[in-house]
C-alpha positions as CSV (number, residue, x, y, z in Angstrom):
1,X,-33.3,12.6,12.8
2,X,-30.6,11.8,15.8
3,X,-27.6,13.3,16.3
4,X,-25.9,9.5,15.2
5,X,-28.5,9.1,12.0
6,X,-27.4,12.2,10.8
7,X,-23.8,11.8,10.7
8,X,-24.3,8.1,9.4
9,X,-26.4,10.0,6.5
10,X,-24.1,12.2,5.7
11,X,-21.0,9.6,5.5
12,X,-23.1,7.7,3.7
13,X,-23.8,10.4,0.9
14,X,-19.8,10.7,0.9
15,X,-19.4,7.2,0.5
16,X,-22.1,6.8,-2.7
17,X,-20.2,9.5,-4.1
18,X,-16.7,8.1,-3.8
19,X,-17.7,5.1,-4.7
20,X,-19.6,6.5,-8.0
21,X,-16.3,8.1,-8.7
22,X,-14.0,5.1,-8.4
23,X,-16.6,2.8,-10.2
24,X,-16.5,5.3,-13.3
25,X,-12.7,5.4,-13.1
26,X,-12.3,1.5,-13.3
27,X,-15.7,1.9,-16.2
28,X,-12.5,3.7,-18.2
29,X,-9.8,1.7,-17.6
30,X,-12.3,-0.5,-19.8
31,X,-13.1,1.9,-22.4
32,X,-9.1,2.2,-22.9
33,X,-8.4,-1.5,-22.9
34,X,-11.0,-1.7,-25.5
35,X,-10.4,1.2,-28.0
36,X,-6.8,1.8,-27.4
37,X,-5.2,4.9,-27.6
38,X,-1.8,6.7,-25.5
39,X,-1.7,6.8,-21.9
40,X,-0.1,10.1,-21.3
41,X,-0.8,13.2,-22.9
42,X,-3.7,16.0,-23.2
43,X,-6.5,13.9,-24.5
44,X,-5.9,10.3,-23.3
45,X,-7.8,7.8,-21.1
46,X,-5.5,8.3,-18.1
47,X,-7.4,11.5,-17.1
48,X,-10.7,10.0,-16.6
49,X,-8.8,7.2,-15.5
50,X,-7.1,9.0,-13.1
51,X,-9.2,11.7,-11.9
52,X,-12.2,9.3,-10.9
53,X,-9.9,6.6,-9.2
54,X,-7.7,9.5,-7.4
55,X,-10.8,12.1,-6.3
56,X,-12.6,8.4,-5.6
57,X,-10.3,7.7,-2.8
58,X,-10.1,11.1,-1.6
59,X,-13.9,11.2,-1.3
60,X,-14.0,8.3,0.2
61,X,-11.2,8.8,3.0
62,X,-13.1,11.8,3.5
63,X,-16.4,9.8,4.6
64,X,-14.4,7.6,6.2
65,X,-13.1,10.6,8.8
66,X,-15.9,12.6,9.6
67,X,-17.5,10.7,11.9
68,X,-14.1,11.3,13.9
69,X,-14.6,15.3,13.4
70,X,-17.2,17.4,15.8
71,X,-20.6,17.8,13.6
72,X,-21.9,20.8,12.6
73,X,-25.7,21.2,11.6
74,X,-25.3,22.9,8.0
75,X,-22.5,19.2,7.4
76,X,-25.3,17.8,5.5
77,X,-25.3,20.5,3.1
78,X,-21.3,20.7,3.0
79,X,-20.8,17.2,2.6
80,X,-23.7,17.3,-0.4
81,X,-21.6,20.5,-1.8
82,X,-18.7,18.4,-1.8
83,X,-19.4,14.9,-3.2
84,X,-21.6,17.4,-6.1
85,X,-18.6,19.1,-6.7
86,X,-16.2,16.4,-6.8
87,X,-18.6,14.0,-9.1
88,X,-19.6,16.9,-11.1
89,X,-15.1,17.5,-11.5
90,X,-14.7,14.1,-12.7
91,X,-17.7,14.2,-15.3
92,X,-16.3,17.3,-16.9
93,X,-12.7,15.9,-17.3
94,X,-14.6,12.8,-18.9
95,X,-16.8,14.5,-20.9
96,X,-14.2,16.6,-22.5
97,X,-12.1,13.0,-23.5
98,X,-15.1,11.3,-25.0
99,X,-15.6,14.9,-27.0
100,X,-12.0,14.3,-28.0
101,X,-10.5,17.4,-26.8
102,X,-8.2,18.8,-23.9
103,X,-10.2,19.3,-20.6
104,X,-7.7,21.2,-19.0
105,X,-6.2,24.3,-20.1
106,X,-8.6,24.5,-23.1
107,X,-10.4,27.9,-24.4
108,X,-10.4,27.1,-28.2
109,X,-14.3,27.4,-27.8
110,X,-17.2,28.9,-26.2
111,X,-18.2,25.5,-24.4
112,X,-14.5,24.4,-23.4
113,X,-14.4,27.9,-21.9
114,X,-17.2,27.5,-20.2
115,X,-16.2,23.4,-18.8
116,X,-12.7,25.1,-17.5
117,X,-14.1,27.5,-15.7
118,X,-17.0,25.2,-13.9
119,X,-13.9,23.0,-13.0
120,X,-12.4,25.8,-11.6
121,X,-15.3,26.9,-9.9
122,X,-15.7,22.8,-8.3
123,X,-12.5,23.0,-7.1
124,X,-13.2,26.1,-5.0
125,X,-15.9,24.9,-3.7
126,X,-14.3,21.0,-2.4
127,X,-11.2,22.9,-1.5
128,X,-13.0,26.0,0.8
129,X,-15.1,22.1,2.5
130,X,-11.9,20.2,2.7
131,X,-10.3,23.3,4.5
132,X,-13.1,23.8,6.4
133,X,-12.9,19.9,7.9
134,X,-9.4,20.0,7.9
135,X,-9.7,23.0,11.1
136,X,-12.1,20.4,12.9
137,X,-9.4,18.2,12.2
138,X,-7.0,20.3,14.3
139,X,-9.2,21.3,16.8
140,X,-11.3,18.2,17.6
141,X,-11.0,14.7,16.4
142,X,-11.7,11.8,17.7
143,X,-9.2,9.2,17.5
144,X,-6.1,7.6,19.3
145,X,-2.8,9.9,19.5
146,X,-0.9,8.1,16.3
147,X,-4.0,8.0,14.3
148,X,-5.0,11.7,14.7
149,X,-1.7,12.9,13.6
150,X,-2.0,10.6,10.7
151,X,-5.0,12.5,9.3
152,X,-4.0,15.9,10.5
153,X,-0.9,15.4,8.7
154,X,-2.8,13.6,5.6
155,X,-5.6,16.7,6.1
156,X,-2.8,19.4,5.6
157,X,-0.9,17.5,2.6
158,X,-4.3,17.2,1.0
159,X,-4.7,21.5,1.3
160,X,-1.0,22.1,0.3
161,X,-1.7,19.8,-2.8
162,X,-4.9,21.7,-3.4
163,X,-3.4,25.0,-3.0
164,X,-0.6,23.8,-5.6
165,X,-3.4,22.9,-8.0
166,X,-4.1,26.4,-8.1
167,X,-0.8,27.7,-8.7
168,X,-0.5,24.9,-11.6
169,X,-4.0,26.2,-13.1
170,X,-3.0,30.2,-13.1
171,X,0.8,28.9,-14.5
172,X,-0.7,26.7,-17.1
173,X,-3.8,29.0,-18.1
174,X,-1.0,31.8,-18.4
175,X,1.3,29.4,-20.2
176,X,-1.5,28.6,-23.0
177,X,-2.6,32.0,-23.7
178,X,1.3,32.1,-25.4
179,X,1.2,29.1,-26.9
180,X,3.9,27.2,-24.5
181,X,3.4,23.9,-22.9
182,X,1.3,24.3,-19.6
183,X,2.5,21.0,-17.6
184,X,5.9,22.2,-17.4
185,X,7.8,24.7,-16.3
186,X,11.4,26.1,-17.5
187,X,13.0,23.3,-19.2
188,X,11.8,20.1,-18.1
189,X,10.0,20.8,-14.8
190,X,6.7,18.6,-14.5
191,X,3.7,20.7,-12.3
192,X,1.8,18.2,-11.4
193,X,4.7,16.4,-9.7
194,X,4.8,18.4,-6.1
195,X,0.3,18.2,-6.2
196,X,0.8,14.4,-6.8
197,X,3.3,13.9,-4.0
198,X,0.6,15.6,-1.3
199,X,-2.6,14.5,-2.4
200,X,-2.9,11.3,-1.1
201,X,-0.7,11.4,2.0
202,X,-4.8,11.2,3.6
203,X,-4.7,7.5,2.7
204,X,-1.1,6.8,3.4
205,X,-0.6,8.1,6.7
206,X,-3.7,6.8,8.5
207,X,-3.3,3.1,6.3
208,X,0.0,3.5,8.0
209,X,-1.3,3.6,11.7
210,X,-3.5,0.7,10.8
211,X,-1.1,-1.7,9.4
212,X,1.3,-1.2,12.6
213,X,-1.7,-1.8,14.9
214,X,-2.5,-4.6,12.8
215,X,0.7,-5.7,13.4
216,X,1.0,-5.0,17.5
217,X,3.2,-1.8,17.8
218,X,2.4,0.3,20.5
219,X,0.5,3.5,20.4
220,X,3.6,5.3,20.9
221,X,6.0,4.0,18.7
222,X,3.2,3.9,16.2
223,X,2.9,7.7,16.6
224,X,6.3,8.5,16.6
225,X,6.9,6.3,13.0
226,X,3.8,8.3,11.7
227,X,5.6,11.3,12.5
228,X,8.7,10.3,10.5
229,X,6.3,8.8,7.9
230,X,4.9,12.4,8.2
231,X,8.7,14.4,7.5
232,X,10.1,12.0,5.1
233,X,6.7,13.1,2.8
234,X,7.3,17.0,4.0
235,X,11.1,16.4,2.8
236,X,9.8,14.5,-0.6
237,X,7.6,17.4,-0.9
238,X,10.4,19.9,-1.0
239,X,12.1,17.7,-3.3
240,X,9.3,17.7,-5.8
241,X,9.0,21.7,-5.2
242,X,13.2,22.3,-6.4
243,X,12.9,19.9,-9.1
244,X,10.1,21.6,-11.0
245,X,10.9,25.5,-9.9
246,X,14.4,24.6,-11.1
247,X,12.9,23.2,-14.2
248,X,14.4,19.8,-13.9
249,X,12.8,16.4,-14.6
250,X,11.6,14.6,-11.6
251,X,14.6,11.8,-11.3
252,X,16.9,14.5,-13.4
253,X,19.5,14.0,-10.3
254,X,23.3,13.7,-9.9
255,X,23.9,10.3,-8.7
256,X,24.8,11.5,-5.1
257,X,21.2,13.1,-5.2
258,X,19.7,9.9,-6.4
259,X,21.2,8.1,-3.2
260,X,19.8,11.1,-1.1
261,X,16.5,10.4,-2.4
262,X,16.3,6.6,-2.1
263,X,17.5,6.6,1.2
264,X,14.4,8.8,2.2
């Protein structure tokens, strides 16, 4: 197989697997129209819901870049290890809603032991892939100026949200083995607010570059509103990082601070 087959195989393996992943969130958004039920909460449709439509698009922007990264002749295996892992992720969190129970921070038996730690275990292994083209990212890439620092910027979000995952899983886990709530820390802080603010800055920076090329901006202007595109989300970041460490709601602001947010 050619050098240009090979990467077109390989995005295409990312692609079936993001699209399986979107295709079974949507499949969900179904099932909950149909039987009912509440949207938020431990055991509710959103998860499935979300998780497929959410590591869906991740997957896919992932396909999407790597013919723009320097190839590497063990990719097909990495790329194979990821979309696995990521479809296997989002089959776990739905199996565990159709069983009826909690598919995160769950150990009340043998088997949901056993389906947290495999999650865990995926995670690892799409997080060590994603960091792995995230360093190509950095040091080869090939795209115009604005557009590379849209997905080197989108890249590191998408570690830093992964990396906060992490710190949510040990929190919660260590939360649960005492019987407290693990989404939320001190009084009212949500965890999952900082990981939701990252995670998809890999589909809003480079959708970004597109619609101002769409649009006739030059290159340079386009790069330079990528990069303020780029520290508004670093500064919204931070935001979501002291609400939740200072256990406070996400909006739980002073109306000065509300004006200080809006204005980002």
């Amino acid at each position: 197989m050619s050098r240009g087959n090979s990467v077109v195989a390989r995005q295409k393996l990312l692609y079936s697997c993001g699209a399986v992943l979107v295709f079974s969130g949507a499949v969900h958004v179904f099932v909950w129209l149909t039987l009912g039920g509440n949207w938020e909460g431990s055991v509710s449709w959103r998860k499935p819901i979300l998780f497929g439509i959410s590591t869906g698009l991740t997957v896919l922007s992932t396909a999407w870049l790597y013919p723009k990264l320097r190839p590497w002749k063990w990719d097909f295996y990495l790329c194979g290890l990821f979309g696995f892992a990521m479809v296997s992720e989002v089959a776990l969190i739905s199996l565990q809603q159709w069983r009826g129970v909690a598919s995160h921070f769950n150990n009340a038996t043998p088997m949901d032991t056993l389906i947290e730690s495999w999650m865990t275990y995926l995670i690892i292994i799409a997080t060590l892939v994603l960091m792995e083209f995230t360093r190509r990212c950095f040091s080869s890439l090939d795209a115009p100026r604005d557009l590379r620092l849209a997905i080197q910027g989108g890249m590191a979000f998408l570690i830093v949200s992964c990396l906060i995952g992490f710190l949510i899983l040990i929190y919660g886990n260590s939360q649960a083995a005492i019987g407290a709530d693990p989404t939320t820390f001190g009084r009212a802080g949500v965890t999952k607010f900082p990981h939701g603010v990252a995670i998809h800055a890999i589909q809003l920076f480079p959708l970004t570059c597109w619609l101002l090329l769409r649009i006739g901006v030059p290159e340079q202007q386009r790069w330079r509103l990528t990069a303020c595109l780029i520290a508004i989300t670093a500064m919204f970041l931070l935001y979501s990082l002291a609400q939740t460490l200072s256990g406070k709601d996400r909006f739980d602001l002073p109306f000065s601070g509300m004006l200080l947010l809006i204005s980002l």
